[in-house]
N, C-alpha and C positions, 0 to 999 in steps of 0.2 A: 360716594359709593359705599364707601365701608359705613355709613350709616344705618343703610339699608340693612346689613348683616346684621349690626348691633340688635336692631329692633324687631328682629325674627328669632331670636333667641326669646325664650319663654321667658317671663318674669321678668325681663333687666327692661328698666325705665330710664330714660335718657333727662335726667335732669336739669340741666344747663349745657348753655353751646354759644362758643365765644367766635365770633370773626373780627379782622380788620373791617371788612367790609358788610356794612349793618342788610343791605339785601340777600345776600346770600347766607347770614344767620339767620333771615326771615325764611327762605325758602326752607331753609331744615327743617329749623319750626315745623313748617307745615307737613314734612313730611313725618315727627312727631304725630302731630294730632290726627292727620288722616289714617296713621295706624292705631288711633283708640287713645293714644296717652295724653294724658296733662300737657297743656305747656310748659315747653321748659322754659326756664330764664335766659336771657339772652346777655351778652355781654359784646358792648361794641363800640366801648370809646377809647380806642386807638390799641396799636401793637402789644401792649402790656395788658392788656385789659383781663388776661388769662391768672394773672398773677388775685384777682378778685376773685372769677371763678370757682380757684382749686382750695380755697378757705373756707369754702360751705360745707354743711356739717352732710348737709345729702348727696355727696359725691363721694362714692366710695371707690372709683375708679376715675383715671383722667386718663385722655386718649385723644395723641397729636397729630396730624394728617397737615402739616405745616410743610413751609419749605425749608430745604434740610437745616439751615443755619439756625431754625426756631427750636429747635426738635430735643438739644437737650438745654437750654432755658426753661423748656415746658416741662423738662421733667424735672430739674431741680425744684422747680416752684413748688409742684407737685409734691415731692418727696420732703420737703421743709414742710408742707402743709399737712405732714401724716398721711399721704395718700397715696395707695398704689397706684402706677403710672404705665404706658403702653406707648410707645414713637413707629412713626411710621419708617423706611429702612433710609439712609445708614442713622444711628441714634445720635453720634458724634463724629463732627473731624478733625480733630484732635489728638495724640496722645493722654494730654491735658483733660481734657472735656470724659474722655473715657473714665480717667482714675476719678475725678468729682462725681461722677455718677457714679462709680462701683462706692467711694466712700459716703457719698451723700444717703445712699441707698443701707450702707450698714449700720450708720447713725440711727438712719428713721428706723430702721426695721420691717420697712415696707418694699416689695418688687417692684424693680423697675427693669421691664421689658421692653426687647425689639421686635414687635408685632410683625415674626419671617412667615408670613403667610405659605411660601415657597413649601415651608419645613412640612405641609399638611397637602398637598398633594397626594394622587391617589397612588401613582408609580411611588414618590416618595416613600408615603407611609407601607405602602408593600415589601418596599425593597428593605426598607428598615425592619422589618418582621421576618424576612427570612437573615435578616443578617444577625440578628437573635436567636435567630434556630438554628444556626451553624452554618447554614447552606452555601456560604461564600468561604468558609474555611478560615485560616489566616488571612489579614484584611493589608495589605499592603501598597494600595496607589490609588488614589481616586481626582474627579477630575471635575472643575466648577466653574460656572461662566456667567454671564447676563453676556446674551452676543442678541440685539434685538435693535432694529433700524428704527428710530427716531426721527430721523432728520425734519419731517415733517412736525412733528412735534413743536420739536427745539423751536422751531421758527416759528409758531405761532402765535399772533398779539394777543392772545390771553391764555391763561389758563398756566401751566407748564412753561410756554412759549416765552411769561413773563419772567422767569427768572432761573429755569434750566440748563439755560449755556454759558450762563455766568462762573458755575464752579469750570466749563471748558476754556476759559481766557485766565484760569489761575494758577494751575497745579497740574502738573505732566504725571499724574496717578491712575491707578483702576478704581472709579468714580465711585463706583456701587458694586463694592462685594458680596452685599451678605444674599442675593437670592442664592446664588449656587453654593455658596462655600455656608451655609447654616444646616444643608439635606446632610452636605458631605460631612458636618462637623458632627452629627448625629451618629451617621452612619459607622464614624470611625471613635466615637466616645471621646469626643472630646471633654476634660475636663471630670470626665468621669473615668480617671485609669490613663491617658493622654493628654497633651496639648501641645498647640502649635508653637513651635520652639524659634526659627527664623526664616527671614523669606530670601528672595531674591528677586528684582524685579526689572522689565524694559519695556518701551514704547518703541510703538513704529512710527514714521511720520506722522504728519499731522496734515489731510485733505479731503475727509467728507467734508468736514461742515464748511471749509473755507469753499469749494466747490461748489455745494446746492446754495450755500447767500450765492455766484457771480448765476446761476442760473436761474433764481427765485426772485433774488430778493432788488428792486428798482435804485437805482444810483444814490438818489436821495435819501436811501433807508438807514439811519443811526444806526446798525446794524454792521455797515462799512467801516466803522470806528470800532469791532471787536479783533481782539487778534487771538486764537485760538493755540494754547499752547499744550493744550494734553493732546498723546498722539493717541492714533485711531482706534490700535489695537495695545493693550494694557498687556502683558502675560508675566506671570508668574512663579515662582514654583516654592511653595512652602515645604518645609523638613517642622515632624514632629516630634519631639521630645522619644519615643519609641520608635522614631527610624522611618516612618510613613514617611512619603509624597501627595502631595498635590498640587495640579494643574489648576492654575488661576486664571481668567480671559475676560475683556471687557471690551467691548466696542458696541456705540450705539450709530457710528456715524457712517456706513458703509451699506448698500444693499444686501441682505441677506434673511432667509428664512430664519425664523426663531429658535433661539436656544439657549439653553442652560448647561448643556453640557450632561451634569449628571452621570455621571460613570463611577464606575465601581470595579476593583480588580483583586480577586483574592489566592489563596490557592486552591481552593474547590472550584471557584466562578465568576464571571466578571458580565456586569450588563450595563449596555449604553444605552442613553435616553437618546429621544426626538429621531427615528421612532423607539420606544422603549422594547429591547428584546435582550435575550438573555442565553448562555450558554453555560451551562452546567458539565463539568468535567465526567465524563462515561456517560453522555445522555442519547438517549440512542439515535443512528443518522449521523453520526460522526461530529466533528467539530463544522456546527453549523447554526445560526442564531435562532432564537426560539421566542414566539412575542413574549411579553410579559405576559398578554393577557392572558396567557393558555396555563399560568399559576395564579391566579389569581384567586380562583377556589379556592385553593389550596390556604393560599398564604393571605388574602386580602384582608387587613387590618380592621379590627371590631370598630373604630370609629367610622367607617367608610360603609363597613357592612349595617351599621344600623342606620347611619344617617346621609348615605350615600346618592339613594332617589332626590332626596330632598334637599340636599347640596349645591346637587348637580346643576340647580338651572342660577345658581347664587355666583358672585363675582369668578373670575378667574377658573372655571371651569367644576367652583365649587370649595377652594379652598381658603375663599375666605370668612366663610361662613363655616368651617368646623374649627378656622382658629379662634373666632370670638365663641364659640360654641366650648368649645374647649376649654378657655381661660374662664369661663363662667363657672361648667362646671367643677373645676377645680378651686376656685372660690367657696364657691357651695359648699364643698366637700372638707376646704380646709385643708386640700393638697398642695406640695409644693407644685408650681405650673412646670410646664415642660421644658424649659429654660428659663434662665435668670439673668441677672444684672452682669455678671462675668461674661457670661455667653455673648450679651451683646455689645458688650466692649470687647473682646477678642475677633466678634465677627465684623465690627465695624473699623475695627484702628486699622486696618490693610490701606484703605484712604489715606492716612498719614504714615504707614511705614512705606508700600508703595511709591509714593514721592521722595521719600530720604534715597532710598534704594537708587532708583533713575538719576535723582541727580549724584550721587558716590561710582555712576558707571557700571551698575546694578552688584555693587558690593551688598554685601549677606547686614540682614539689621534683624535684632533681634525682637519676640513680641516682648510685651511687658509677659509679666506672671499676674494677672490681677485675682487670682486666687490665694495669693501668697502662699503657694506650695500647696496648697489641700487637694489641687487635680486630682495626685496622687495615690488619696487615701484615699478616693470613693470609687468603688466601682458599682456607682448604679447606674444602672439604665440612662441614658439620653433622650427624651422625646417620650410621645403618649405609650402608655403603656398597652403592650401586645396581648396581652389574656383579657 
């Protein structure tokens, strides 16, 4: 799917495309050349086969859509090869796997990003633009989740189904942090003036997924031999270096409408997502929610406002086609991109502090610092820039 984005962005040529499996590097292919481009080269003799690909001299980006365990392999390979690099979410799970990527990546001197799609959202990039303009006042609690029913999924004999409920038979963690906790890390400057300092973490039991296998899945099914030990619901609560909170949540395995959570609490205003509305302190009609969309005018983000028609009908409502949109042109430009290698080692390592936490009785673990102090000194901006 995220191909598809790649190759609607103006000028970027899809080089080469590596799979395990040599049909489905054929089928990309074609979808390549149906949009006008060259073939690209193909790479398909076995798991590693990537570690050839990222050594050609015409690959000026590499970009992973692997299962997570691949995801930073792909980019080390990548980052030894001189080559800017992009992982689908979480990049590592690790502690470990985190700090090789922040130092592999200051070696090369090339980026290596966690392609948070989430981060370019249109509430997203909104609410991030008034929080630049003051309009949330002092910024103190916010709130992040991936809360979105799978279950069907998980059990699938392909695709996903092959190898997504394996990380749930290993690690009592919150599985996938970085869609909610990358908007929130923006929002609150992480890294820029901030940073997430330690967490605290617990699970609930553990019986969606052991539940939908006795009702889905037939006696016979190898499926009966998993034992599920992350519980349902993951929750959280991070303390920032500056005294912030945030509400961390994960459950894929329970019926429920989608969300992210998404919230923001300041001392001028605080707005919750799904549905996105907002209350602004002395706004008239008393203390009462207000959609987003009725600031939108106002506040709606220049990437959304020029390429927003055109987005729109692109993966995820739109946001994944202004983040390859984005990282292009910041390429182009010779910009730093909207986050970097820190970011997405701080956004990812909850995976592995999460787990220490639950099993300590949800005692306090600290993150690393993978900026080694410099958080600190920079107060720029977080994420695409607002003028």
């Amino acid at each position: 799917s995220m191909l598809n984005e790649w190759l609607a962005v103006e000028g970027v040529r899809v080089t080469a495309l590596c799979d395990a499996v040599p049909a489905k590097a054929e089928r990309a292919a074609a979808m390549g050349t149906k949009a006008g481009q060259p073939a690209p080269r193909l790479y398909t003799g076995g798991e590693r086969d990537f570690e050839r690909l990222v050594r050609q001299e015409d690959v000026d980006f590499v970009y992973t859509a692997t299962p997570w365990p691949w995801h930073t392999p792909v980019m080390l390979a990548a980052l030894r090869a001189g080559k800017h690099c992009g992982s689908e979410v979480p990049i590592a799970l690790t502690v470990d796997e985190c700090w090789e990527l922040v130092d592999t990546s200051e070696r090369a001197r090339r980026h290596c990003l966690l392609m948070e799609n989430c981060c370019y959202g249109e509430s997203e990039l909104t609410v991030l633009r008034m929080v630049r303009e003051g309009v949330f006042g002092t910024l103190l609690h916010a709130e992040a989740a991936y809360l979105h029913d799978l279950r069907a999924i998980l059990f699938e004999n392909r695709d996903e189904g092959l190898w997504r409920r394996q990380p749930h038979t290993q690690l009592d963690t919150n599985l996938y942090p970085t869609h909610g906790l990358g908007p929130v890390a923006q929002y609150l400057g992480i890294h820029r003036g901030d940073r997430f300092d330690y967490l605290v973490s617990m699970s609930s039991p553990e019986a969606g997924l052991t539940e939908w296998r006795a009702r889905t899945e037939p006696k016979d099914s190898p499926k009966w031999q998993e034992r599920y030990v992350s519980g349902d619901m993951s929750a959280t609560l991070i303390k920032t270096a500056r005294g912030r909170t945030i509400l961390l949540q994960h459950d894929v395995a329970n019926p429920r409408p989608y969300s992210r959570l998404n919230n923001l609490q300041g001392s001028k205003a605080v707005f919750n997502d799904y549905p996105a509305r907002l209350y602004i302190d002395g706004a008239k009609g008393g203390e009462r929610w207000t959609p987003l969309a009725e600031y939108r005018a106002q506040y709606q983000h220049p990437l959304w406002r020029a390429l927003g028609e055109r987005a729109r009908s692109a993966g995820h409502g739109g946001m994944d086609f202004l983040m390859a949109y984005r990282l292009v042109q910041c390429m182009r430009e010779g910009t730093p991109p909207d986050f970097d290698v820190y970011d997405a080692a701080a956004w990812s390592v909850p995976y592995a502090l999460c787990a220490q936490s639950v099993r300590k009785g949800s005692a306090p673990v600290k993150f690393p610092d993978f900026t080694r102090g410099a958080w600190s000194g920079s107060t720029a901006p977080q994420g695409p820039a607002t003028g």
